[in-house]
N, C-alpha and C positions, 0 to 999 in steps of 0.2 A: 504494500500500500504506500505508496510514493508520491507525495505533493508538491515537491519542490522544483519540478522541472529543467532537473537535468538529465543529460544525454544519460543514455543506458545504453548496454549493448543489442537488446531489441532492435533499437532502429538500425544499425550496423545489418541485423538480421534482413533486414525489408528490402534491401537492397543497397543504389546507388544513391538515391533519395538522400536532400542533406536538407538543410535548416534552411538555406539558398535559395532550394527551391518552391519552398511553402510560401504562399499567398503574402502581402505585406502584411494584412491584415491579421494572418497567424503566426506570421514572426514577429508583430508587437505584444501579440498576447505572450507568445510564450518569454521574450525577452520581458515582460512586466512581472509573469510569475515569477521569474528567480528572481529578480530584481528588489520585487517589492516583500517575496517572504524575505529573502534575506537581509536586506539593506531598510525595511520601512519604507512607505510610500512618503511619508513626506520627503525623505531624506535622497529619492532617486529623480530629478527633472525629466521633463520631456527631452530634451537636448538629447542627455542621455540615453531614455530611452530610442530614440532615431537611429542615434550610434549603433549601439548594440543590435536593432532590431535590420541595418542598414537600408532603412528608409531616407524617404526626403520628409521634410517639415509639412507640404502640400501633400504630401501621401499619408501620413499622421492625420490630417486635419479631416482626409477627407472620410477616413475611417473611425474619427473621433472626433468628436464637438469640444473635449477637453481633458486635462488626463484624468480626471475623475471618471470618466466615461470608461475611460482604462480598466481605472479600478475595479468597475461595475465589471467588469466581460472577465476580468480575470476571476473573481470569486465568482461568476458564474459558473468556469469550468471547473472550480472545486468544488462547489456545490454538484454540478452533476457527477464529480468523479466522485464524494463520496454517497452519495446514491446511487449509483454504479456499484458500487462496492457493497452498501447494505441493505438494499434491496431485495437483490437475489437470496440474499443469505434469511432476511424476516419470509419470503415463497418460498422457500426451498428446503426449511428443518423445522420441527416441532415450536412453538415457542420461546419454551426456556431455553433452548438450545440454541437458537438463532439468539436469543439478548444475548447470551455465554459469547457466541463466537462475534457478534460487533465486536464485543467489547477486548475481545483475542485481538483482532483486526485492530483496534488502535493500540492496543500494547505493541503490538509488534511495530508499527507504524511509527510509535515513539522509540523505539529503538532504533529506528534509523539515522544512519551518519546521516548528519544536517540538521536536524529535527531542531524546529525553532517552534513550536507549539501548534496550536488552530490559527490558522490565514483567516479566517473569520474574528477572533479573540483579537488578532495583531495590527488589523485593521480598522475595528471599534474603537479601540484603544486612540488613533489617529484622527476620528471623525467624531467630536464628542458632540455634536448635532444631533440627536435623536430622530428629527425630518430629514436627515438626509438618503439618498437614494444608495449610500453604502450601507449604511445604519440598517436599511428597508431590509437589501438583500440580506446582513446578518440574521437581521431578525426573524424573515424566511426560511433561511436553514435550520434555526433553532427552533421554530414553531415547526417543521416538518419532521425534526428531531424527535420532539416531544409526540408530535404525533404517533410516527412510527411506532416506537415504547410504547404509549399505550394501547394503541391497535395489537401489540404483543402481548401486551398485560392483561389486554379482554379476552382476548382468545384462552392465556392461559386459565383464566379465570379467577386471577386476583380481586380482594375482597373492594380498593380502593385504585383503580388502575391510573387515574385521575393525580393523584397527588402520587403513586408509587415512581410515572412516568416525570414529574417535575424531578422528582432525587435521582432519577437516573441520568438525568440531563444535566443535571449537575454535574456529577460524575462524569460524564461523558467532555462537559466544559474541564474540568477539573485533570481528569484524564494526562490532559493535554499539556497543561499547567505543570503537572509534576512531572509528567516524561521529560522533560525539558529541563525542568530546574531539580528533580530528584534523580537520587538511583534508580533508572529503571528497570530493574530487577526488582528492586524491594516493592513500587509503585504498584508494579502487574502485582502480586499477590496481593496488597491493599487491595487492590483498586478489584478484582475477580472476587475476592469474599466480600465485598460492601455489597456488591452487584447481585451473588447469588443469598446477598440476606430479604437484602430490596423484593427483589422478583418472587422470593416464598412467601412473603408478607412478615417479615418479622422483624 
C-alpha cells in the first residue's frame, strides 16, 4: 500500500513507458504527490512544480485555475487509491475480518520507507479554512471512512455500530499519526487489539 509516489519497479515492468510520456496533466499530479506529501504544500510553489513536472506555466494554467486546484486532484487520487485498497477487502471477507485486514493494510502501509503519515491529516493541517474545497475533500474521505466501518459494524451486528464506527476512525486517523512518529512494530499491536476490542463491543 504505497502513497507516496515514487517510481517502483512495476513501471520498469510495463515497458518503455517513462514519466515523459504521460499526459502534462498527469505528470503534474504525480510530481504534486511526492512533492507535497513530502515537502508540504505550502512549502512547494508552482515554479517548482512546472520544473519537476517539465511543463510550461501556460500548460499548468490550462490544466489548473490554481495550485490549490492541484491540491484538490492530488488527494483525489489518494482518496481513490485508498478505496481501491478497502473496498475490495469490506466485499470480499466476512466483516470482522475485512475491519482486521484494513487495518493490517495501514500497519503495513506505515511501515513503509517514506511514510510521513495521512496526505489527508498533512494537508488539513495547511488549510485551517474549514470552507475550503481541500478541507471539503478531507472531510469526504473521513465521512466515507466512517461510513464504510459502520456498514461493517451493521453487518457484523454490533450492538452501537454508530458510535463503534467514530472510535474506529479514530484509530484509523490515529493509525497514521503513530506509524510515523512511533515504533511501528509496537503501534501495529496497539493499534490491532484497540481494533479487535472496538468491533466485539467491548
Amino acid at each position: 500500500m504505497s502513497i507516496t509516489g515514487k517510481k517502483t519497479t512495476d513501471a520498469g515492468r510495463q515497458g518503455t513507458k517513462t514519466v515523459a510520456d504521460l499526459p502534462p496533466r498527469e505528470r503534474l499530479v504525480q510530481a504534486a504527490s511526492r512533492l507535497f506529501y513530502y515537502e508540504g504544500v505550502r512549502a512547494v510553489g508552482v515554479e517548482r512544480l512546472i520544473s519537476e513536472a517539465g511543463v510550461t506555466k501556460v500548460t499548468f494554467y490550462r490544466h489548473f485555475a490554481s495550485k490549490d486546484d492541484l491540491v484538490v486532484a492530488y488527494l483525489l487520487t489518494k482518496d481513490a487509491y485508498y478505496k481501491g485498497v478497502a473496498e475490495p477487502l469490506a466485499a470480499g471477507h466476512p466483516p470482522a475480518e475485512a475491519i482486521d485486514l484494513i487495518f493490517e493494510a495501514i500497519a503495513e502501509h506505515a511501515r513503509e520507507r517514506g511514510f510521513r503519515g495521512s496526505p489527508f491529516m498533512n494537508a488539513a493541517a495547511e488549510y485551517p479554512d474549514a470552507d475550503h474545497p481541500v478541507r471539503a475533500l478531507v472531510s469526504s474521505h473521513r465521512e466515507w471512512t466512517r461510513t464504510l466501518f459502520r456498514d461493517l459494524l451493521t453487518r457484523l451486528g454490533h450492538t452501537d455500530p454508530e458510535s463503534a464506527a467514530g472510535a474506529l476512525l479514530m484509530l484509523y486517523d490515529g493509525a497514521k499519526a503513530a506509524g510515523y512518529l512511533d515504533d511501528s512494530t509496537a503501534a501495529h499491536k496497539t493499534l490491532l487489539g484497540a481494533v479487535r476490542l472496538i468491533r466485539s463491543g467491548g
